[in-house]
C-alpha positions as CSV (number, residue, x, y, z in Angstrom):
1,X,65.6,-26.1,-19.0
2,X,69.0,-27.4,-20.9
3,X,69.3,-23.7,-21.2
4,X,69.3,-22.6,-18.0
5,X,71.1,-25.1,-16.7
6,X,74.2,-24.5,-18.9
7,X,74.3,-20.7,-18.3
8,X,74.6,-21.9,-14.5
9,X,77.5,-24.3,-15.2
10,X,79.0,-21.1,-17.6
11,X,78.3,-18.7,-14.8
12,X,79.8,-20.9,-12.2
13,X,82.8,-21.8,-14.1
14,X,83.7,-17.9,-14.3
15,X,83.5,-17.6,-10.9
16,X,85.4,-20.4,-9.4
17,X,88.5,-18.9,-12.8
18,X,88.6,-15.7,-10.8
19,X,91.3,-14.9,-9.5
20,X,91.6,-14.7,-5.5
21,X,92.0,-10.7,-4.2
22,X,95.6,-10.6,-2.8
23,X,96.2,-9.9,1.0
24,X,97.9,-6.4,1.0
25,X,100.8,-7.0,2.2
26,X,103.0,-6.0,5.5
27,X,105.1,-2.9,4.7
28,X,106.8,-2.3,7.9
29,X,106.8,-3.4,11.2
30,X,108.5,-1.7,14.3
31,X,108.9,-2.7,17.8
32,X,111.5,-0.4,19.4
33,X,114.9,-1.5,20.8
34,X,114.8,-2.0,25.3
35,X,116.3,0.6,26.9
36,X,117.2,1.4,30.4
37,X,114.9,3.3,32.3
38,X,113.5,6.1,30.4
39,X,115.6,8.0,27.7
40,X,114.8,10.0,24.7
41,X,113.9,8.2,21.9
42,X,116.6,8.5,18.7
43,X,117.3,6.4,15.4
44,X,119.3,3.9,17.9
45,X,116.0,2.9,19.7
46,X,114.7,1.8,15.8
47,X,114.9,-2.3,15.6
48,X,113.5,-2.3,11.6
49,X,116.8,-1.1,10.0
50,X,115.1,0.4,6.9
51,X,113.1,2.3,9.0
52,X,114.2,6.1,9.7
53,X,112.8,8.0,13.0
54,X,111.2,11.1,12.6
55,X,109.9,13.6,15.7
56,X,107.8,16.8,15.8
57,X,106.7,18.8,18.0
58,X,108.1,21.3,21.0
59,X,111.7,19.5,21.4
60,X,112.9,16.6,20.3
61,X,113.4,15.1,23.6
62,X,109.2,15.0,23.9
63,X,108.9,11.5,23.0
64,X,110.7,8.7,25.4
65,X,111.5,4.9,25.0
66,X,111.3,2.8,28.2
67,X,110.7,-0.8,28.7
68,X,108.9,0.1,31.8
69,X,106.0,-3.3,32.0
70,X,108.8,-5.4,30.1
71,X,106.9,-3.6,26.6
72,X,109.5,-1.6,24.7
73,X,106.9,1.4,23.8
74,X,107.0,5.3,22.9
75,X,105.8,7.5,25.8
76,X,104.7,11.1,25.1
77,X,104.6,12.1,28.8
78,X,106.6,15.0,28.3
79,X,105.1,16.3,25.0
80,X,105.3,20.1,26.0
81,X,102.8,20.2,23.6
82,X,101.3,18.3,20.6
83,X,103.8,15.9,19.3
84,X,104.0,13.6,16.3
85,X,106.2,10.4,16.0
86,X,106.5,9.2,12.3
87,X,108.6,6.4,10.5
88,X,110.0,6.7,6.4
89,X,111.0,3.7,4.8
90,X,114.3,4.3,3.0
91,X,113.4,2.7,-0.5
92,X,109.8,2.9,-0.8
93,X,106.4,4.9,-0.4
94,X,103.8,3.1,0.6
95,X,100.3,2.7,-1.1
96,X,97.9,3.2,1.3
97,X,94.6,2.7,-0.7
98,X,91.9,-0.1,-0.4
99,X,92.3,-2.6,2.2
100,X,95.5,-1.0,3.8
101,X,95.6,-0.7,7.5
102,X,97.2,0.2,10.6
103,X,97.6,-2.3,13.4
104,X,98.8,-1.2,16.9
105,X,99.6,-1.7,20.3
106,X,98.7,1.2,22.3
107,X,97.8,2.4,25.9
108,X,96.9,5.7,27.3
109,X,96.6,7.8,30.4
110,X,94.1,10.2,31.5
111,X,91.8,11.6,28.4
112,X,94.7,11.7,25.6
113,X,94.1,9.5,22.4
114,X,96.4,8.5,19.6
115,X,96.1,9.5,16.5
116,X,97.4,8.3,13.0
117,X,99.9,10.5,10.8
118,X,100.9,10.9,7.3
119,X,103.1,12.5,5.1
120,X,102.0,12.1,1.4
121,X,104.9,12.2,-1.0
122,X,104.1,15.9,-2.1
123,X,104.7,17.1,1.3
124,X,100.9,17.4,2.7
125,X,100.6,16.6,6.1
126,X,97.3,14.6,7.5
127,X,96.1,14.0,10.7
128,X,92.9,11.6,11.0
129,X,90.2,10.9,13.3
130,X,90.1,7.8,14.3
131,X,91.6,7.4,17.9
132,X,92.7,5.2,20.3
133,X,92.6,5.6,24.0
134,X,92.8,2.6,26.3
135,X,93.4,3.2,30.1
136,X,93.3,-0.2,31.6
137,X,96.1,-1.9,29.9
138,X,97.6,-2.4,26.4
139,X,95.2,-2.8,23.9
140,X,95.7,-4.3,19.9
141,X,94.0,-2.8,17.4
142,X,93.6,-2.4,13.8
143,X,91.5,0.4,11.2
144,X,91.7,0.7,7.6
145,X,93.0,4.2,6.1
146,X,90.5,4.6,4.0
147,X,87.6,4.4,6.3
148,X,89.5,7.4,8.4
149,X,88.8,11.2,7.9
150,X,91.2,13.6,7.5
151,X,92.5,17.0,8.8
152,X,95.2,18.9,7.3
153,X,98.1,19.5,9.5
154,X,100.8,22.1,10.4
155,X,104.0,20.9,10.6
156,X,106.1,21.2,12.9
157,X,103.7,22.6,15.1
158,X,101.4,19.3,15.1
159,X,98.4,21.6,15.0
160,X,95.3,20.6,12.9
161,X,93.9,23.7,10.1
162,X,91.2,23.8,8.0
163,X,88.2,21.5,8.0
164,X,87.8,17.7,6.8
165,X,88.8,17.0,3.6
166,X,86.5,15.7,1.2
167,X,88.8,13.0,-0.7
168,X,92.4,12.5,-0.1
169,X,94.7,10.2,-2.6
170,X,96.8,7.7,-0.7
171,X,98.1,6.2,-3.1
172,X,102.1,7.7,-2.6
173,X,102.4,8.2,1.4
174,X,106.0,8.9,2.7
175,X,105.5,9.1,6.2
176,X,103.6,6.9,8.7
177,X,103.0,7.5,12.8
178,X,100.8,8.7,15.0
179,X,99.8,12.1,17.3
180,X,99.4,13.0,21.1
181,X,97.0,16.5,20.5
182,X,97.1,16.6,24.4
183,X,100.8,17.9,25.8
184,X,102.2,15.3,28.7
185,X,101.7,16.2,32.2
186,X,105.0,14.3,33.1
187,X,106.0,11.3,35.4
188,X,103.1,10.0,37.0
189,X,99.4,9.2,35.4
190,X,98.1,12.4,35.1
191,X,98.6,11.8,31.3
192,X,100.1,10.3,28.5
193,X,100.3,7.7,25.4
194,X,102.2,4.7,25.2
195,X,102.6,3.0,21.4
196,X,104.3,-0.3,21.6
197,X,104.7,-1.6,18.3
198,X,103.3,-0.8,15.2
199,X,102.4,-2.5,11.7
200,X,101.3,-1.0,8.6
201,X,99.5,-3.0,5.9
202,X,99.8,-1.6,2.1
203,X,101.7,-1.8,-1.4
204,X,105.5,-0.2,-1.3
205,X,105.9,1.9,-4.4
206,X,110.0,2.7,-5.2
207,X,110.8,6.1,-4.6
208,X,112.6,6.8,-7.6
209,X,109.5,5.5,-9.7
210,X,107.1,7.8,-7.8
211,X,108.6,10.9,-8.5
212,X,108.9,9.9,-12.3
């Protein structure tokens, strides 16, 4: 009995000396800049000033800004065709293993869906199927990155090749955003994706030491 009762208070001890798991922490957040009306989106539209703005697709006038519902937010309503809207930290890659998740703010229009992008430090491009499509009204939302599937993607073309990968590594991404697959049908709600802000959730790794 003395036994047994000492291996509990042992065993509990242990438990309560482990350490708690750390939260992983924010690595950007972006919220976009007002602007008047409805104008192409550029670097000036970027409030997170180690942020930089990267566009793919048909044109590079595809993706607006417009604080049209008094919510600064991306509009891909005239994406001639697929288009892809990414941000790069200056400093640092992110490590986008474990826990790490995107959060965002996102409304859509007919049957397009957002999905999330990456660049991984070696240049591979991914495209992943998780998707968000909310017609009503903005909607928050969160996923982890490693509960997603992922597609190979051809850049700048912002079309998907090849079939679903069966392990990615994560672990060095350079490029975060997300993808309209559905081209813009213009003014009006025929169709189109909205992406207010945007938070990603994992460990920044310095440039210059991930490419040592």
């Amino acid at each position: 009995m003395k036994t047994t009762l000492l291996a509990l208070i042992l065993a509990s001890a242990a438990f309560a000396q482990r350490p708690e798991p750390q939260p992983i922490p924010l690595f950007f957040k972006e919220t976009w800049k007002q602007a008047p009306g409805n104008v192409p989106v550029t670097q000036a539209h970027v409030v997170n000033p180690d942020l930089l703005l990267n566009i793919y697709g048909a044109g590079k006038e595809d993706f607006g800004v417009t604080s049209e519902g008094n919510v600064p937010h991306i509009w891909t309503g005239l994406c001639a065709s697929s288009c892809a809207l990414t941000l790069s930290h200056k400093d640092n890659l992110v490590d986008l293993t474990g826990k790490a998740k995107i959060r965002w703010f996102v409304k859509t229009s007919g049957f397009h869906v957002v999905h999330p992008v990456l660049k991984l430090a070696d240049g591979t491009w991914l495209i992943g199927d998780h998707t968000d499509g909310y017609v009503f009204d903005y909607h928050e939302s969160e996923f982890f990155l490693s509960e997603v599937r992922w597609l190979k993607l051809d850049m700048p073309k912002v079309q998907t090749k090849g079939t679903l990968l069966d392990k990615v590594d994560l672990s060095k991404v350079d490029q975060i955003g997300f993808a309209d697959l559905t081209p813009g049908s213009g003014h009006g709600l025929g169709g189109f994706s909205d992406v207010a802000w945007i938070e990603v959730y994992g460990k920044p790794v310095k440039r210059d030491a991930a490419s040592k």
